[in-house]
C-alpha positions as CSV (number, residue, x, y, z in Angstrom):
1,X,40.3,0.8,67.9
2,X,42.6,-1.4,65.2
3,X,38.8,-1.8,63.3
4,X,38.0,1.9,63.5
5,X,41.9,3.0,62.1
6,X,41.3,-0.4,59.3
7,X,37.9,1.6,58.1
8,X,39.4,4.8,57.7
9,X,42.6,4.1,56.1
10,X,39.8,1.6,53.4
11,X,37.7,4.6,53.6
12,X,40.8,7.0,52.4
13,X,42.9,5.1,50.7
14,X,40.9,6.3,47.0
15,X,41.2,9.7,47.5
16,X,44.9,9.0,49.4
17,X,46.1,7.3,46.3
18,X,44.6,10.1,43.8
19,X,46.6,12.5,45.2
20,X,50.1,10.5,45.7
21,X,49.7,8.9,42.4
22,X,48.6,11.6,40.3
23,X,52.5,11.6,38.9
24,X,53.1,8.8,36.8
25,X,56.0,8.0,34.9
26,X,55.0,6.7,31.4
27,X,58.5,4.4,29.5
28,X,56.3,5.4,26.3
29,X,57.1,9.2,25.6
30,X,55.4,8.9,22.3
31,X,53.0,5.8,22.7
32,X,51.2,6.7,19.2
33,X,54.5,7.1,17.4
34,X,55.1,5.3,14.3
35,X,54.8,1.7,15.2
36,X,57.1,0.9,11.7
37,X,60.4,3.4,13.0
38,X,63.2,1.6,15.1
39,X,65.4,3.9,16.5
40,X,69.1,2.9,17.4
41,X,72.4,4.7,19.0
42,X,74.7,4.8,16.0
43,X,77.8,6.5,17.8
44,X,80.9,5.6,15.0
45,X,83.6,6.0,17.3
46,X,86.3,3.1,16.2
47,X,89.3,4.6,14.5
48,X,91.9,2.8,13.3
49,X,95.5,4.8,12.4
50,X,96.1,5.3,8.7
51,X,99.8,5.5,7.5
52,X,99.7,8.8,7.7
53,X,98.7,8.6,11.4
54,X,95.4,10.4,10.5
55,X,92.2,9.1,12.4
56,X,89.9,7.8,10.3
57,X,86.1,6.1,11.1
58,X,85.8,2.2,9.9
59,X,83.3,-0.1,9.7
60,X,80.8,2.2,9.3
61,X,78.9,0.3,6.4
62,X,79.1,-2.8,8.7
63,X,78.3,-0.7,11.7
64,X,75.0,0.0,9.9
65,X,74.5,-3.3,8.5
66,X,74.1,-4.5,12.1
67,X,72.2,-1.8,13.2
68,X,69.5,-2.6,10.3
69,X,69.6,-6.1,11.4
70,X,68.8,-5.2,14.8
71,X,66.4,-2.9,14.0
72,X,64.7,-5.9,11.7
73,X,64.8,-8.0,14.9
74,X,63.3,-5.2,17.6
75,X,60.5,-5.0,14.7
76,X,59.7,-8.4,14.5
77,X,59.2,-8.7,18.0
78,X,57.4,-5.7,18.3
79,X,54.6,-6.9,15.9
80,X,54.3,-10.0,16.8
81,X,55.1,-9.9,20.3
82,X,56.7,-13.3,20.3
83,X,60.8,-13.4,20.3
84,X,60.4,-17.1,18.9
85,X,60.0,-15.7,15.6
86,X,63.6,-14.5,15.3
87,X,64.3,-18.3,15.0
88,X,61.3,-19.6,12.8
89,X,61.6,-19.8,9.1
90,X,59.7,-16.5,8.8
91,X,61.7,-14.5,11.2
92,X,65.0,-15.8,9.5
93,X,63.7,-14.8,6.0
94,X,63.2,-11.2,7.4
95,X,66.5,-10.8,9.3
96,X,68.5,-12.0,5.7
97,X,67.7,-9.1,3.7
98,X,66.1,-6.4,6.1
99,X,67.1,-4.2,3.3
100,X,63.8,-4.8,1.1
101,X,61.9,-3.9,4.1
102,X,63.7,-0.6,4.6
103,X,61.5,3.0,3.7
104,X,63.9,5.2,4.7
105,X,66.7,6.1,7.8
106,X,67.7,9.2,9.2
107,X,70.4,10.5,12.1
108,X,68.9,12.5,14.9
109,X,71.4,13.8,18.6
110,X,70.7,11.5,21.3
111,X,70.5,14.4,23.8
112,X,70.1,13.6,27.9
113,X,69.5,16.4,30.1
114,X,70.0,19.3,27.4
115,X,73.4,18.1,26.6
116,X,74.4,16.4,22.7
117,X,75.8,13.0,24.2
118,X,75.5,10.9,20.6
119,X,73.7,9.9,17.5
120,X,70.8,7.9,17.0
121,X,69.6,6.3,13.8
122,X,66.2,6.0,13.0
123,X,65.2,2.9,10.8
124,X,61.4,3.6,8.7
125,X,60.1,0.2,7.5
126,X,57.2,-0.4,4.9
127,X,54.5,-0.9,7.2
128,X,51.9,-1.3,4.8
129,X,54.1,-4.3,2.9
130,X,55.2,-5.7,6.4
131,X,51.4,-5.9,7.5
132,X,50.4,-7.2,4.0
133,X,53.3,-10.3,3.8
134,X,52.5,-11.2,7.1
135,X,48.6,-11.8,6.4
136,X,49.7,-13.7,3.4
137,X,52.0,-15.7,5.7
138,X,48.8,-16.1,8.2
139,X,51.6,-14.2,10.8
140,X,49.4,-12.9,13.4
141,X,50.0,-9.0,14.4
142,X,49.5,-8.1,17.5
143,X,47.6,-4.3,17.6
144,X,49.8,-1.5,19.8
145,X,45.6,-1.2,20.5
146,X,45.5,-4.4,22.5
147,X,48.8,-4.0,24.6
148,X,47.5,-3.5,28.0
149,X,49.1,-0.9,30.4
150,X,51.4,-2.0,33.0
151,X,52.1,-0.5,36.4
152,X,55.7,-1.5,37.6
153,X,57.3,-1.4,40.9
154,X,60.9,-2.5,40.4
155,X,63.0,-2.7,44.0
156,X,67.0,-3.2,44.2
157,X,68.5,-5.1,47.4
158,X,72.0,-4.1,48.1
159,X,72.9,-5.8,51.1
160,X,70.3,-4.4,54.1
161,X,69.6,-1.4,51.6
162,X,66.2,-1.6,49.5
163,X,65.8,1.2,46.9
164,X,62.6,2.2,45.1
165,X,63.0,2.6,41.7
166,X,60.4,5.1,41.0
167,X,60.9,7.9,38.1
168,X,62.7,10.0,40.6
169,X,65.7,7.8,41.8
170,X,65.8,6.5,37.8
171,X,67.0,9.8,37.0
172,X,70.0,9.1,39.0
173,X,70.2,5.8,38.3
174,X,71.5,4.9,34.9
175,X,72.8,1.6,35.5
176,X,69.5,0.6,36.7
177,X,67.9,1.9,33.7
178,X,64.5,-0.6,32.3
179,X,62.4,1.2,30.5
180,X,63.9,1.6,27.0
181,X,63.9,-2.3,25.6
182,X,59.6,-2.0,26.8
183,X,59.9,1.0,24.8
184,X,61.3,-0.5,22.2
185,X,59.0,-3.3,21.6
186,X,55.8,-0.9,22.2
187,X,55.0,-2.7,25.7
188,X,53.3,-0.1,27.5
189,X,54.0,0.8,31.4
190,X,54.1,3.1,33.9
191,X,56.0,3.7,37.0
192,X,55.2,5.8,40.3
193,X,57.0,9.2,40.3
194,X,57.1,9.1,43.9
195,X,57.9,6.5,46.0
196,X,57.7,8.1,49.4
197,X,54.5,9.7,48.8
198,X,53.0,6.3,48.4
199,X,51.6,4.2,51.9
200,X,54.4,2.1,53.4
201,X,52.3,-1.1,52.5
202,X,51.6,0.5,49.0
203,X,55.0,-0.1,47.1
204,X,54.6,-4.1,46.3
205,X,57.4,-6.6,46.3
206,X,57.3,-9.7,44.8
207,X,56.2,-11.9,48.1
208,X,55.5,-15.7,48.9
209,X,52.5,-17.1,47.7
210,X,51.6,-17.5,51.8
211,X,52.0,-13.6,52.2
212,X,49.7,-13.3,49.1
213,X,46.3,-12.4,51.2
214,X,47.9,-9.3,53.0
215,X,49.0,-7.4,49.9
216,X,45.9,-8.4,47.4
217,X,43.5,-5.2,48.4
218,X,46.9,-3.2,47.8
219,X,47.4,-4.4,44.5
220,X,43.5,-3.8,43.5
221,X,43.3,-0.2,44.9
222,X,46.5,0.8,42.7
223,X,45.6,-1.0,39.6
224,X,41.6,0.6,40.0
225,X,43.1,3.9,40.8
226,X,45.8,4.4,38.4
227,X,43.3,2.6,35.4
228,X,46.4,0.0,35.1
229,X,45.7,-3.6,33.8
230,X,48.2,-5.3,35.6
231,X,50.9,-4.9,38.1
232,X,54.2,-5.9,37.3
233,X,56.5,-6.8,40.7
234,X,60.2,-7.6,40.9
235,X,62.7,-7.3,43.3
236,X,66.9,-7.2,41.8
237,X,69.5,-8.6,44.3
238,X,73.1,-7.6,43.8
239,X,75.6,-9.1,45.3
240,X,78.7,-7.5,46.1
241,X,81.0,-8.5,42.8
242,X,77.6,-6.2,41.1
243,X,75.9,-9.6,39.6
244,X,72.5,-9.8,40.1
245,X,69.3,-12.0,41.0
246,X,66.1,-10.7,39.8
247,X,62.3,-12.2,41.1
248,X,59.4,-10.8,39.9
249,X,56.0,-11.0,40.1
250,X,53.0,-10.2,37.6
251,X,49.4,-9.1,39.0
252,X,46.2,-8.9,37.5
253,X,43.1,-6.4,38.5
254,X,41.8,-8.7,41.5
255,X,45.7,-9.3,42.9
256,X,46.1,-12.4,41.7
257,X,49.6,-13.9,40.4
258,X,49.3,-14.3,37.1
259,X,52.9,-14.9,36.0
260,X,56.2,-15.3,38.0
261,X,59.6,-15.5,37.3
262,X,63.4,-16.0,38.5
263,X,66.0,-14.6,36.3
264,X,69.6,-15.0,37.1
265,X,73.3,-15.2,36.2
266,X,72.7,-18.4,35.0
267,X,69.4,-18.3,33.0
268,X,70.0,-14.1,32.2
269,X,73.5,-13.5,32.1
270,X,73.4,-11.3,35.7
271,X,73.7,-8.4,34.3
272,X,70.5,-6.1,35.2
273,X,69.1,-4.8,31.9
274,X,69.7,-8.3,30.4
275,X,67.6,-9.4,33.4
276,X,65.1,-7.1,33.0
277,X,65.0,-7.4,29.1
278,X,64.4,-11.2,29.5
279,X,61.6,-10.4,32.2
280,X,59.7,-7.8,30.0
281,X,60.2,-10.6,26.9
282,X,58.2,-12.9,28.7
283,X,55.4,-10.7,30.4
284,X,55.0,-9.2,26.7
285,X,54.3,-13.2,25.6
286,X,52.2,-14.0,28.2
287,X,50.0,-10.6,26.8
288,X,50.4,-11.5,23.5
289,X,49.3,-15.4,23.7
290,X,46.3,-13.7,25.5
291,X,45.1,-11.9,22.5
292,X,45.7,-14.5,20.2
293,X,43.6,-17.0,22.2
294,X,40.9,-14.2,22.0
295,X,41.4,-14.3,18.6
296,X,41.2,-17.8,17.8
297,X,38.1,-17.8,19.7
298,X,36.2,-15.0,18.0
299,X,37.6,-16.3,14.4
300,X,35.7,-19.9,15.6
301,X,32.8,-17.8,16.4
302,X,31.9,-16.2,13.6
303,X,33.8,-18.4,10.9
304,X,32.7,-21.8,11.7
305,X,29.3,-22.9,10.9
306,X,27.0,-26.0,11.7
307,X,26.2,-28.3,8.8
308,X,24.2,-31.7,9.0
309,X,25.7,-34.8,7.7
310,X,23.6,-37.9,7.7
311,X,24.4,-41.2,6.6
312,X,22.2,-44.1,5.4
313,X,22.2,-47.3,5.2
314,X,24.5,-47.7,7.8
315,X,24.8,-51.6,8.6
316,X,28.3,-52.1,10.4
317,X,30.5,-49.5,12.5
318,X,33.3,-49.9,10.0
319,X,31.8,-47.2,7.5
320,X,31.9,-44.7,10.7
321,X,35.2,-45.6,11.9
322,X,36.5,-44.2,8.5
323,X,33.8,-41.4,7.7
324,X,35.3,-40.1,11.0
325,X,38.7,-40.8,10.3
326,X,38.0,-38.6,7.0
327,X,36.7,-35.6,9.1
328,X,39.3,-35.7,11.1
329,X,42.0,-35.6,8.8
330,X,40.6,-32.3,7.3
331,X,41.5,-29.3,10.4
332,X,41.3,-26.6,8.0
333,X,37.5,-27.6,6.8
334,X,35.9,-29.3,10.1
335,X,36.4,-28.0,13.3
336,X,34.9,-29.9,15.2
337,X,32.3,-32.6,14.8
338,X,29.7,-35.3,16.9
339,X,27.4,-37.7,16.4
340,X,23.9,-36.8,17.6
341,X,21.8,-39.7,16.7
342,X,21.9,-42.9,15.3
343,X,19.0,-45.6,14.7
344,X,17.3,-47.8,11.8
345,X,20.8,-47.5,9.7
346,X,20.9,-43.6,9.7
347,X,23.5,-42.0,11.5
348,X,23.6,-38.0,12.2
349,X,26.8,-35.8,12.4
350,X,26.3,-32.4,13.5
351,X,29.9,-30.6,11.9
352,X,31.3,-27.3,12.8
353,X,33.6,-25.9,9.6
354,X,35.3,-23.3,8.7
355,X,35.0,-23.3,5.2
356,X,31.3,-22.5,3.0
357,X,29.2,-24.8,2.6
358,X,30.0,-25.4,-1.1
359,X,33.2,-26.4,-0.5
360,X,32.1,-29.4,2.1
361,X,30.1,-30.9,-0.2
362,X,32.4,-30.3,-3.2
363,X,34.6,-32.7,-0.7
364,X,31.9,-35.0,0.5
365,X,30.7,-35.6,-2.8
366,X,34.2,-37.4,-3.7
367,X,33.9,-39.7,-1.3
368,X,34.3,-43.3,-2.4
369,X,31.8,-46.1,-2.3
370,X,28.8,-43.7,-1.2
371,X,26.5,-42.4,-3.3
372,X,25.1,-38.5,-2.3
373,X,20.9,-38.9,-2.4
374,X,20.4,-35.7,-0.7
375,X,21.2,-31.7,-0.3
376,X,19.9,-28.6,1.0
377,X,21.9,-25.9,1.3
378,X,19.9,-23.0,2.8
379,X,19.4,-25.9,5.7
380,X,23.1,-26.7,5.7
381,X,22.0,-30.4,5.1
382,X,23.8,-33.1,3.2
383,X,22.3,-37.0,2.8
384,X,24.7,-39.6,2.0
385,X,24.2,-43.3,1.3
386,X,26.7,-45.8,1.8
387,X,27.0,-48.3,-1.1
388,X,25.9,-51.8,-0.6
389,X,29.3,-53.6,-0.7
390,X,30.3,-50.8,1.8
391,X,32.5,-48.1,2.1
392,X,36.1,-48.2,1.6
393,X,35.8,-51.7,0.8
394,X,38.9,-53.3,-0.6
395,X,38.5,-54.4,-3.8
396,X,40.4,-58.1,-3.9
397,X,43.9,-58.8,-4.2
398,X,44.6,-55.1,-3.2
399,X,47.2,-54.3,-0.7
């Protein structure tokens, strides 16, 4: 009986979970919006009394100073996906005159619910100059095309009281708000607008790896269904002084962990959008160091090239030792090199570079105490010799 209730809830659960989550939250109201515009509250509400007693706004010019800064920073991170450039040489440069980088800014109502609660600033960068100093800088950008949608479950424990945070109780919820700094920072996601439509088993919690098995055809039917990449998990735990503890879990398409994480007081501050900030920084790292290994690897692909380097007269090991000590000290040229035969005083290198042929033997050709007796380009071939008195020799009396 167990097996025949199993088959049907596996033989519903598509069609089940097509209906319940047809309803999806998206964070990203405007997901092809300009990737270059930051926008900001800008509320200037300090006053300070004049002599006459009359109100009067201050600090507005430094109130927008920081604002441009920040909006600098958010940028930064957003192209780059990697908050270690707001500390690197680069990021600094940036940050200490956002000014140059500025198209344009404009003030817009930051309206909730129909009702004028504030002003927002909107900050227009050059994109084009942005995206053109960075490639000079060999900064890598990382695409809003390659940002890979994430479905989250976020949970909040309040004593024996668990709360769903799906797009229905975050209307209510403002102090549990998450979705602006992903927002932000163009990290796509997605939340449930339903919670309680959703199969008891179907609204994942960050568990122990030994629970892992039971929940992993959940997590594969909601990430298949809802076309989702990954599955982002995590659990908040306020106490009662409203400090919180926040474990999380990230999921990829077959259920597997992928990334975990334990954010609290001490490592995040306790408060929960700090938490939640700092949990969203690192998921959007662990996407972006994805598509820069993809990178790197396609860049080796189709930039390096196989050339042939054979040496001759070859009568001790020495000449090797430093003919490989040469190739090694030149990363940006030779990525990678091995010797694939060696007999009668010949030795054969086959090199991988990443620079045009031309250029290799411009560079081998300068090497000392060897003599270049061979070369054929449309082969990718270079002959060396190795001079009698051998190379690198030390002439005497030199140090």
């Amino acid at each position: 009986m167990r097996s025949f209730q199993r088959l049907m809830q596996i033989l519903f659960l598509p069609l089940f979970l097509s209906i319940s989550l047809g309803a999806l939250a998206n964070s990203n109201e405007n997901p092809k919006g300009d990737f270059f515009t930051i926008t900001l509250p800008y509320d200037v509400d300090v006053y300070e009394p004049s002599q006459d007693a009359s109100p009067l706004p201050i600090q507005t010019e430094e109130l927008f100073e920081q604002s441009l800064q920040k909006a600098m920073a958010i940028l930064l991170v957003r192209m780059t996906g990697q908050k270690k450039i707001l500390h690197s040489r680069v990021g600094k440069k940036y940050l200490s005159n956002p000014r140059i980088w500025l198209k344009t800014y404009d003030f817009s109502p930051r309206v909730q619910e129909g009702v004028v609660v504030g002003q927002n600033i909107l900050f227009s960068f050059l994109g084009d100059k942005l995206q053109k100093e960075f490639r000079n800088r060999f900064v890598p950008i990382w695409p809003a095309s390659e940002r890979p949608n994430t479905l989250v479950m976020g949970s909040l424990v309040h004593g024996k009281t668990l709360i769903k945070l799906d797009g229905n109780e975050m209307q209510y919820r403002l102090d549990l708000a998450f979705r602006e700094y992903p927002q932000q920072i163009k990290l796509p996601i997605t939340i449930p607008e339903f919670a309680d439509r959703l199969p008891a088993n179907q609204w994942i919690l960050p568990v122990e790896s030994s629970e892992m098995l039971k929940i992993i055809p959940s997590i594969q039917s909601l990430l298949a269904q809802t076309k989702q990449a990954y599955l982002l998990s995590f659990k908040a735990i306020m106490n009662d002084a409203y400090q919180y503890e926040l474990n999380w879990v990230l999921y990829n398409q077959k259920g597997e962990p992928v990334l975990t994480g334990v954010q609290t007081r001490e490592t995040g501050g306790g408060n929960f959008s700090d938490l939640t900030n700092e949990m969203f920084d690192q998921v959007m790292t662990f996407y972006a160091q994805i598509y820069l290994q993809a990178l790197h690897r396609h860049k080796t692909e189709t930039d390096t090239q196989v050339m042939s380097l054979t040496v001759h007269n070859v009568q001790d090991p020495q000449p090797l030792l430093e003919i490989e000590r040469l190739l090694k000290s030149q990363p940006a040229m030779i990525d990678s090199f091995e010797l694939v035969s060696m007999q009668a005083g010949k030795v054969q290198y086959r090199m991988s570079t990443l620079v045009g042929y031309q250029r290799i033997f411009n560079w081998v050709k300068k090497w000392p105490k060897m003599t270049l007796v061979g070369s054929v380009p449309e082969r990718r071939k270079i002959d060396v010799r190795i001079d009698s008195k051998g190379l690198f020799e030390s002439k005497e009396g030199e140090q």
